[in-house]
mmCIF entry with sequence, helices, sheets and N, C-alpha, C, O atoms, coordinates in Angstrom:
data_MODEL
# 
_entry.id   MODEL 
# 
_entity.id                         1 
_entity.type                       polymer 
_entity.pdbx_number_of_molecules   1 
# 
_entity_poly.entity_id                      1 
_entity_poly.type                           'polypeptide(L)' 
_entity_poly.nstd_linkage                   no 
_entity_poly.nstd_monomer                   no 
_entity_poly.pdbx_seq_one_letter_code       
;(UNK)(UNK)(UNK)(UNK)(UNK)(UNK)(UNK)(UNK)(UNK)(UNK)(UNK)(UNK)(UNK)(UNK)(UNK)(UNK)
(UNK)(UNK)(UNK)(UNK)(UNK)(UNK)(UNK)(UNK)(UNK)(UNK)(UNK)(UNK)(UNK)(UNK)(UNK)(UNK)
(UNK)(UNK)(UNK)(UNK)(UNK)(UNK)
;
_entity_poly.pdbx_seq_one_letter_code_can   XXXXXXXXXXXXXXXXXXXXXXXXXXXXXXXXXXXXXX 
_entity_poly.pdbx_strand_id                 A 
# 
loop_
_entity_poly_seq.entity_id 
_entity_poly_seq.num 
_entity_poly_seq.mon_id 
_entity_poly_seq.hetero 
1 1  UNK n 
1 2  UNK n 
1 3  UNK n 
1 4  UNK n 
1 5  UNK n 
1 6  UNK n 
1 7  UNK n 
1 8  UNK n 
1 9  UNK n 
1 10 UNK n 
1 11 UNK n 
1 12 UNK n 
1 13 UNK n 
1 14 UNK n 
1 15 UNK n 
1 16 UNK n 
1 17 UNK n 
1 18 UNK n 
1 19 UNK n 
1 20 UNK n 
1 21 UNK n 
1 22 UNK n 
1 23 UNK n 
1 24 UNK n 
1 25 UNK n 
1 26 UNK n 
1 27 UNK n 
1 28 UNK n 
1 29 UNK n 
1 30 UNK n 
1 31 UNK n 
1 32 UNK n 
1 33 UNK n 
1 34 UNK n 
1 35 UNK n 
1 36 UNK n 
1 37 UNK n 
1 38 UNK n 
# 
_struct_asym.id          A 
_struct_asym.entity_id   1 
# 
loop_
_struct_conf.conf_type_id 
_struct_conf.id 
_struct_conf.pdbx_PDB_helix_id 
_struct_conf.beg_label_comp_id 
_struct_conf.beg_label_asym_id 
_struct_conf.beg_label_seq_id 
_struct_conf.pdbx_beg_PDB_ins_code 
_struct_conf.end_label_comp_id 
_struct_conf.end_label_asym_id 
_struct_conf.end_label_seq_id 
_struct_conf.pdbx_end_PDB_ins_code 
_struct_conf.beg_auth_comp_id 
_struct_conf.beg_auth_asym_id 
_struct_conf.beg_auth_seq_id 
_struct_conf.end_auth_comp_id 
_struct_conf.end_auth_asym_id 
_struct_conf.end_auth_seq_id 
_struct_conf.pdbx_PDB_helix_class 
_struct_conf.details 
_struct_conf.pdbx_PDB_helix_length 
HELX_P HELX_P1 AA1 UNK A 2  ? UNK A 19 ? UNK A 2  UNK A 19 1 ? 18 
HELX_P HELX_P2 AA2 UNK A 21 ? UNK A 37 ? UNK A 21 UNK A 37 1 ? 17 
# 
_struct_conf_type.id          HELX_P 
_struct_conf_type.criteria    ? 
_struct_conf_type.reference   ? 
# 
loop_
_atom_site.group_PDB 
_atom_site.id 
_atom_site.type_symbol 
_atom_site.label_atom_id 
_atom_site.label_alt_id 
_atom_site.label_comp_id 
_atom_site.label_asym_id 
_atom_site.label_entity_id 
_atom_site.label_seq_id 
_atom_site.pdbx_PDB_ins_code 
_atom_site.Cartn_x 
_atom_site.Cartn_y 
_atom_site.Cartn_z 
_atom_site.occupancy 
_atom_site.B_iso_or_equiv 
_atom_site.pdbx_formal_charge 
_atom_site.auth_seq_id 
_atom_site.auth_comp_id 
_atom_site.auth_asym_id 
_atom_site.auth_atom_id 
_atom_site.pdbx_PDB_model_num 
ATOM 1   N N  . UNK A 1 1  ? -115.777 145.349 154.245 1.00 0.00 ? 1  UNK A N  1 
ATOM 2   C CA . UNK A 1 1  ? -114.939 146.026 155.237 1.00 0.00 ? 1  UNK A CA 1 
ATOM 3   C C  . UNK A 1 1  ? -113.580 146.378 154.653 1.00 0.00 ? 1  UNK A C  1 
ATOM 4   O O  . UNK A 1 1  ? -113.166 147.535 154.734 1.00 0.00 ? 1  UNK A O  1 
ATOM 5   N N  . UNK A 1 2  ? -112.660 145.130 153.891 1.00 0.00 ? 2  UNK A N  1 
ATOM 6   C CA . UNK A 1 2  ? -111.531 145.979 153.049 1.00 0.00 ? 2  UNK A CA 1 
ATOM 7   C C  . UNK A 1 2  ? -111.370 147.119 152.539 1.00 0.00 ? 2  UNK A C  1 
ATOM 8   O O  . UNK A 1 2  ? -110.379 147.848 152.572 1.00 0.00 ? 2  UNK A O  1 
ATOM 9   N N  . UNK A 1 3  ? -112.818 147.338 151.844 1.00 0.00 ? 3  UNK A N  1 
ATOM 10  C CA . UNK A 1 3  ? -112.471 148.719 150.857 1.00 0.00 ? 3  UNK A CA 1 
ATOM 11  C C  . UNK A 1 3  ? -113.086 149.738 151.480 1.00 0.00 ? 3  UNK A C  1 
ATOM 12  O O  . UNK A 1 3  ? -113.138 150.692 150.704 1.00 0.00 ? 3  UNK A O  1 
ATOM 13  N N  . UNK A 1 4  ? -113.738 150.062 152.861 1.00 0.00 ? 4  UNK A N  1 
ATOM 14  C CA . UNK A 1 4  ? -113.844 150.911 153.414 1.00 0.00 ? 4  UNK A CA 1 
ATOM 15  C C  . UNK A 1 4  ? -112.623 151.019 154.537 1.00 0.00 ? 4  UNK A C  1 
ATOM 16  O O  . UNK A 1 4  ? -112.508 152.155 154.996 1.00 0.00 ? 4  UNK A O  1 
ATOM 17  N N  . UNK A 1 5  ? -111.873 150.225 154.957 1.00 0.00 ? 5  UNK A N  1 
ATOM 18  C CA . UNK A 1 5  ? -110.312 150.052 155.351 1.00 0.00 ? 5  UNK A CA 1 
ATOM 19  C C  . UNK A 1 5  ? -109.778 150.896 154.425 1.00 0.00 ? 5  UNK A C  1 
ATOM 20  O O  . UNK A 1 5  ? -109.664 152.096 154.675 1.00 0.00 ? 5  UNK A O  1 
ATOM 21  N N  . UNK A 1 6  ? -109.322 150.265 153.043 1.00 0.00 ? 6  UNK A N  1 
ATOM 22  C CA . UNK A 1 6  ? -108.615 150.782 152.517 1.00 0.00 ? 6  UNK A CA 1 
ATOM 23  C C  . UNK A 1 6  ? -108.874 152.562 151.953 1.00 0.00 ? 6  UNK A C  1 
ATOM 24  O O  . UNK A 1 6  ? -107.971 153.376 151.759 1.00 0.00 ? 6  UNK A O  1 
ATOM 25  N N  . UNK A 1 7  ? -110.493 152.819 151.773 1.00 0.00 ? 7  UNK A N  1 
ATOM 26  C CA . UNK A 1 7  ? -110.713 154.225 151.545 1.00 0.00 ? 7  UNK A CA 1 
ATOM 27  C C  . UNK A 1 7  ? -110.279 155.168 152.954 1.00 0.00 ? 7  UNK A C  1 
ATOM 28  O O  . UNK A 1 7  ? -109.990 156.357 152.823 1.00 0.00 ? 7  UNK A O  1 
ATOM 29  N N  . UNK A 1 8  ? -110.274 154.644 153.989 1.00 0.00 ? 8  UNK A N  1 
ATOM 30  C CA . UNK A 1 8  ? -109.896 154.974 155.487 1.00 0.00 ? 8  UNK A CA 1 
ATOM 31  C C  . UNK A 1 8  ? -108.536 155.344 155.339 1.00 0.00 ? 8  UNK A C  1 
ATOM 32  O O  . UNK A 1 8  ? -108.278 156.523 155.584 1.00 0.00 ? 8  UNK A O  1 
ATOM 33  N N  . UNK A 1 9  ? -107.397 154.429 154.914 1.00 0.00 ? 9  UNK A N  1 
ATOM 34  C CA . UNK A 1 9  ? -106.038 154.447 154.405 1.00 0.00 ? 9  UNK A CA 1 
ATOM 35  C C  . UNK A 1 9  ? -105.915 155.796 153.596 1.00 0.00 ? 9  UNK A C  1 
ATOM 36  O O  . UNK A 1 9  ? -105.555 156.859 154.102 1.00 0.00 ? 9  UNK A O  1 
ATOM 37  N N  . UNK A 1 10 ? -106.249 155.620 152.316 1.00 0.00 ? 10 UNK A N  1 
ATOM 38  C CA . UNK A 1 10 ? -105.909 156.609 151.096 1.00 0.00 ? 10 UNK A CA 1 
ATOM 39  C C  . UNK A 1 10 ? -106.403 158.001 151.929 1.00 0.00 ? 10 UNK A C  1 
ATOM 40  O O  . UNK A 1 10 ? -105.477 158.812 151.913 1.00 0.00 ? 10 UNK A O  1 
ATOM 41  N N  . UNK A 1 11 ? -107.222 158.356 152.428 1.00 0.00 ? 11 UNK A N  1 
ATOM 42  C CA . UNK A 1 11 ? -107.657 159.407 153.189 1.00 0.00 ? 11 UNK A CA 1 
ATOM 43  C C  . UNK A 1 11 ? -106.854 160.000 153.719 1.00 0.00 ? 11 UNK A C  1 
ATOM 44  O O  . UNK A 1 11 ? -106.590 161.164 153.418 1.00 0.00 ? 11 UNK A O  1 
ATOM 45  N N  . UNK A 1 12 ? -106.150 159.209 154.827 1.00 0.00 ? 12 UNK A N  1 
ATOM 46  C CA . UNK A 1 12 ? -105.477 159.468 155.692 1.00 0.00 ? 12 UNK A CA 1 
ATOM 47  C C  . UNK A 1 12 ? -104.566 159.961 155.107 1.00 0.00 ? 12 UNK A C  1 
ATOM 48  O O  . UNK A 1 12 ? -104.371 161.176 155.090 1.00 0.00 ? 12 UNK A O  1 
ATOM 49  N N  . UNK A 1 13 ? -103.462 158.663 154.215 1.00 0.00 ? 13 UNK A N  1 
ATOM 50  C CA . UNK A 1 13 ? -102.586 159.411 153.227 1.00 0.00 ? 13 UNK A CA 1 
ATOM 51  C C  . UNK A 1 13 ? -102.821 160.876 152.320 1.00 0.00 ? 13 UNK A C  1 
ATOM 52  O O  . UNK A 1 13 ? -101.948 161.731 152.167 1.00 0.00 ? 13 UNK A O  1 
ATOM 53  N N  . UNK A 1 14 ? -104.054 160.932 151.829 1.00 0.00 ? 14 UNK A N  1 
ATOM 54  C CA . UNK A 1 14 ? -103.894 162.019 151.433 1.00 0.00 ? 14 UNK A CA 1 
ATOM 55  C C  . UNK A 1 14 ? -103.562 163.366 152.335 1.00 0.00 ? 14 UNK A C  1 
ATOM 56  O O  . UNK A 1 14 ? -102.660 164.153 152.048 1.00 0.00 ? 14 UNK A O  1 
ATOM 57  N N  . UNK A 1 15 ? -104.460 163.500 153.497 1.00 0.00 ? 15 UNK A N  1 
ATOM 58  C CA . UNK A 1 15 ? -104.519 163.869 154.675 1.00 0.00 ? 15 UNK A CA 1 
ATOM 59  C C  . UNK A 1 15 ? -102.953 164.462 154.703 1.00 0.00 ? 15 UNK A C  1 
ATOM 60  O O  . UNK A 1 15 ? -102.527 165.565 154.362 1.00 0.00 ? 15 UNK A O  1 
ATOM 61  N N  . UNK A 1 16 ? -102.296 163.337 155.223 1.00 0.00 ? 16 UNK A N  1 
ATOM 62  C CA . UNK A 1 16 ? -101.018 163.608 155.914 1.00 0.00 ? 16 UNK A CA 1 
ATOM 63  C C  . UNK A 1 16 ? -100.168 164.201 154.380 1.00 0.00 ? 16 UNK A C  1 
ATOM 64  O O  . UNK A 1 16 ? -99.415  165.173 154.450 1.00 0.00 ? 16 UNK A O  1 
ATOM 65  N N  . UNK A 1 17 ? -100.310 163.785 153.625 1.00 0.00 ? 17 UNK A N  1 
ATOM 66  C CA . UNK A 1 17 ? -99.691  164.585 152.140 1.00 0.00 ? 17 UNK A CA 1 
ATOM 67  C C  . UNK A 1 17 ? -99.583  165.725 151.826 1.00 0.00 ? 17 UNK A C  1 
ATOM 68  O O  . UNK A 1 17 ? -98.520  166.228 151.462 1.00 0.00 ? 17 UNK A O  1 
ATOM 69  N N  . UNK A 1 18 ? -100.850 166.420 151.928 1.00 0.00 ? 18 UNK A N  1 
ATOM 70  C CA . UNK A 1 18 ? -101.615 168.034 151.771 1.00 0.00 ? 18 UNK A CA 1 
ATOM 71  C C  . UNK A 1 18 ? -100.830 168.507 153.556 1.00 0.00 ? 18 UNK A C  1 
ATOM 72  O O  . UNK A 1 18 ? -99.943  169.360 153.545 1.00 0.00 ? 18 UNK A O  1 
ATOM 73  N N  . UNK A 1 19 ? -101.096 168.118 154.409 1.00 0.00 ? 19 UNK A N  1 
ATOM 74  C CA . UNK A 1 19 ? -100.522 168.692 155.557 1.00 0.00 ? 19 UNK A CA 1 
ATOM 75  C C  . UNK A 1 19 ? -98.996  168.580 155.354 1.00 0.00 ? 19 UNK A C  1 
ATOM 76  O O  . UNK A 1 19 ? -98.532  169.602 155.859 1.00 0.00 ? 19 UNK A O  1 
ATOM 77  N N  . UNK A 1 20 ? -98.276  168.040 154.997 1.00 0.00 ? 20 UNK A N  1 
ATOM 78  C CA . UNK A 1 20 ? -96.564  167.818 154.590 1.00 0.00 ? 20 UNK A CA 1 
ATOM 79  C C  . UNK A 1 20 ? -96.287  168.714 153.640 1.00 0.00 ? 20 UNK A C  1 
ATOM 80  O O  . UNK A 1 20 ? -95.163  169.211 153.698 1.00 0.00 ? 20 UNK A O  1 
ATOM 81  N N  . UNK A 1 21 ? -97.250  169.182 152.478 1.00 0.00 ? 21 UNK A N  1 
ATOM 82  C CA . UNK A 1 21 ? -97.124  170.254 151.459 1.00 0.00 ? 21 UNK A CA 1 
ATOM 83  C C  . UNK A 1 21 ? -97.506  171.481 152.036 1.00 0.00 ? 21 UNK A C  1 
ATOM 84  O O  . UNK A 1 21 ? -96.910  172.477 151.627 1.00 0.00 ? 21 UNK A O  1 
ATOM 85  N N  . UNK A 1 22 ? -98.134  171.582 152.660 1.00 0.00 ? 22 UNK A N  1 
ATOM 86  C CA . UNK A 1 22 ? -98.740  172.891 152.909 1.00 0.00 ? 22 UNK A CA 1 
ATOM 87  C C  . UNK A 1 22 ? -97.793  173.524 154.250 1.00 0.00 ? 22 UNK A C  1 
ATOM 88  O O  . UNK A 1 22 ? -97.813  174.697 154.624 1.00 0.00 ? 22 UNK A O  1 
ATOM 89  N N  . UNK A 1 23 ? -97.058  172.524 154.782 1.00 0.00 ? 23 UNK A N  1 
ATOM 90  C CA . UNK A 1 23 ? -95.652  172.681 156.027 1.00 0.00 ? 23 UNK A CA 1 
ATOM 91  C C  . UNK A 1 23 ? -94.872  173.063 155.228 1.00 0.00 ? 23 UNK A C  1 
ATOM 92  O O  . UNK A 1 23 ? -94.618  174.254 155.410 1.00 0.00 ? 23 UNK A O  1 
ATOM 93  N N  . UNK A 1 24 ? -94.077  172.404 153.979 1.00 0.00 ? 24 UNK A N  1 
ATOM 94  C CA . UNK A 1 24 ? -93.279  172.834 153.099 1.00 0.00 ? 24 UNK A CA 1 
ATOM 95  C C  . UNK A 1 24 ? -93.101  173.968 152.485 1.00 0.00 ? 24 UNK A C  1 
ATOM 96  O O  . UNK A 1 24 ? -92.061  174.625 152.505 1.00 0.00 ? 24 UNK A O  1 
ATOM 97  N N  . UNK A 1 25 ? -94.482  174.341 151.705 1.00 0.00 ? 25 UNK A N  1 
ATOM 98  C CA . UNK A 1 25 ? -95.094  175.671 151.147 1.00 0.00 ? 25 UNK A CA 1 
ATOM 99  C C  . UNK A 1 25 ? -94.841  176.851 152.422 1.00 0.00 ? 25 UNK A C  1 
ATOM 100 O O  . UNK A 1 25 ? -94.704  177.991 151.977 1.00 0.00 ? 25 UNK A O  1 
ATOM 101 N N  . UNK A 1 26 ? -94.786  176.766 153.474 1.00 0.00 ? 26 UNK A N  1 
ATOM 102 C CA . UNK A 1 26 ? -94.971  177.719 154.669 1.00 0.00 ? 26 UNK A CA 1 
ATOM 103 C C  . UNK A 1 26 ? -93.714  178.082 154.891 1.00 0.00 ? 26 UNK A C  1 
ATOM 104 O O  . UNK A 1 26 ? -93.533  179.277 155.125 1.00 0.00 ? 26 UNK A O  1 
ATOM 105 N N  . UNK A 1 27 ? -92.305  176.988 154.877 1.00 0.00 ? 27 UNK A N  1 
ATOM 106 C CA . UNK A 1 27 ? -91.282  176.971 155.732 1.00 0.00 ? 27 UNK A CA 1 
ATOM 107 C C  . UNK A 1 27 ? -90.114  178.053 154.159 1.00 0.00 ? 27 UNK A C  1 
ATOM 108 O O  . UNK A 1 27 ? -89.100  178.741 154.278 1.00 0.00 ? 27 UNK A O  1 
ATOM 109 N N  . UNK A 1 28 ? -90.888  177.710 152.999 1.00 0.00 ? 28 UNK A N  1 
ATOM 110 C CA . UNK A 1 28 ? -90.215  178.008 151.836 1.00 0.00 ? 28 UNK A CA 1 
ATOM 111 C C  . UNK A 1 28 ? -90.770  179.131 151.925 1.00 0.00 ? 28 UNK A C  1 
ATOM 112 O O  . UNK A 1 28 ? -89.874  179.928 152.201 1.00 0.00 ? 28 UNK A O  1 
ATOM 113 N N  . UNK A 1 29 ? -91.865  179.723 151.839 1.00 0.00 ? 29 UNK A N  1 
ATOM 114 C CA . UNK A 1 29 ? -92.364  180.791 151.873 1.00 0.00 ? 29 UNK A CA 1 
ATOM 115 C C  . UNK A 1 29 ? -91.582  181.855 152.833 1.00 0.00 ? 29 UNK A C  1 
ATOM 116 O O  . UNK A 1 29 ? -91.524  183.078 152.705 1.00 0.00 ? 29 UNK A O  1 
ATOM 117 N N  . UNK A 1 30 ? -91.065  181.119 153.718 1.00 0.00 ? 30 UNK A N  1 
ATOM 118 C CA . UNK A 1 30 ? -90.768  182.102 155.315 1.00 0.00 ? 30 UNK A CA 1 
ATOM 119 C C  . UNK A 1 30 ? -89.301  182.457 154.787 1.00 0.00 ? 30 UNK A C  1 
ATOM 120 O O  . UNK A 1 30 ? -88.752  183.493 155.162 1.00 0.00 ? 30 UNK A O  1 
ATOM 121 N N  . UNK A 1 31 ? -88.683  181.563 153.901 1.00 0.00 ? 31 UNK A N  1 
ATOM 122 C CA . UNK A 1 31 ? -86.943  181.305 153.469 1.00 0.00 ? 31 UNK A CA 1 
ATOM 123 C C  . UNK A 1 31 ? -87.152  182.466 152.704 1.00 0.00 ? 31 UNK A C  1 
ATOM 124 O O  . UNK A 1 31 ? -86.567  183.533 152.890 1.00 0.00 ? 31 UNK A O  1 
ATOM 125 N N  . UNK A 1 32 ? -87.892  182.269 151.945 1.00 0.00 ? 32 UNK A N  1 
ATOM 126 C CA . UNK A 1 32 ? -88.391  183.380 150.311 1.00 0.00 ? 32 UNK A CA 1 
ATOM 127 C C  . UNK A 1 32 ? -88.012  184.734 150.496 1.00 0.00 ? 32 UNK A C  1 
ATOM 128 O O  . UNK A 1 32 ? -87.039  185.409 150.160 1.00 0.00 ? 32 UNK A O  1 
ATOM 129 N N  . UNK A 1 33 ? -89.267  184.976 151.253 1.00 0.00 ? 33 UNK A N  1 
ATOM 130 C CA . UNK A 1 33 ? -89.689  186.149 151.428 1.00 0.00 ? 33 UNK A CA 1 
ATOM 131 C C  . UNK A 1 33 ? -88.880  187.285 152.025 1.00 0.00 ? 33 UNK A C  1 
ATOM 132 O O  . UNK A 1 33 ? -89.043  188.466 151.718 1.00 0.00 ? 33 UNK A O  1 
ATOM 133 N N  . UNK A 1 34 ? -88.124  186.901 152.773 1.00 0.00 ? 34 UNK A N  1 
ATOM 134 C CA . UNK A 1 34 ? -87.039  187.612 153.817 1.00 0.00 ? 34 UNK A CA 1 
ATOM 135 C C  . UNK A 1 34 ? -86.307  187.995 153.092 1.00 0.00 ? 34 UNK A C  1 
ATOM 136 O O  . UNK A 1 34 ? -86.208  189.222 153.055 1.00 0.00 ? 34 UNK A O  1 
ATOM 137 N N  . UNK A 1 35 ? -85.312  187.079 152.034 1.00 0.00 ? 35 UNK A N  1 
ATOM 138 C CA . UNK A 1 35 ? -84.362  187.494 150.799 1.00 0.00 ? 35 UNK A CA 1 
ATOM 139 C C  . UNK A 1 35 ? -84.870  188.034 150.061 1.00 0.00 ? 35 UNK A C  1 
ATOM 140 O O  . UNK A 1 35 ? -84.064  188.482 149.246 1.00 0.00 ? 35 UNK A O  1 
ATOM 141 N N  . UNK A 1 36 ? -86.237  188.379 149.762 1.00 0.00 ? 36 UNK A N  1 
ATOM 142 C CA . UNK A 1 36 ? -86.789  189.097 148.532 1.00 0.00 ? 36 UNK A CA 1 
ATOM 143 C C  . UNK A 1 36 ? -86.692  190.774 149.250 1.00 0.00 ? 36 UNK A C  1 
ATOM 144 O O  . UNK A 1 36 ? -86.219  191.768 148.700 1.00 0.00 ? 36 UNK A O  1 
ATOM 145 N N  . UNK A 1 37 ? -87.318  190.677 150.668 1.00 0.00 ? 37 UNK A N  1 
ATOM 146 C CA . UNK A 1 37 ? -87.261  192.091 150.973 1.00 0.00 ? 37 UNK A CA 1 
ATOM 147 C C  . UNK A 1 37 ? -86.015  192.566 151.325 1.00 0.00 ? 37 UNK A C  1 
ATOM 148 O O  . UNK A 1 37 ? -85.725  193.755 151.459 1.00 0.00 ? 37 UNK A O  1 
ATOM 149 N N  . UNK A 1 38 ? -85.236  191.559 151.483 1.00 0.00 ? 38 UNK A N  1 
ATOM 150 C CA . UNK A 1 38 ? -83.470  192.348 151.164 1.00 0.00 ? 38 UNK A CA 1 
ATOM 151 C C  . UNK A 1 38 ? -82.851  192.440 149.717 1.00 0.00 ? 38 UNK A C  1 
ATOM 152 O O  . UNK A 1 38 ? -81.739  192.941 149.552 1.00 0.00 ? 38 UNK A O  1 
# 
């Protein structure tokens, strides 16, 4: 049961990691892009 706990964990973390990057990537993208077409 630990190490299917803990694969449950790392998941998640990854999970919430890729969703925190891919928010980041979006909000930079939105900053970017606006100054590029000015």
């Amino acid at each position: 049961m630990g190490c299917v706990r803990f694969a449950m964990t790392v998941m998640t973390l990854s999970c919430r990691i890729s969703l925190f990057l891919l928010l980041m990537a979006e909000g930079f993208a939105s900053v970017q892009l606006p100054a590029q077409l000015l």
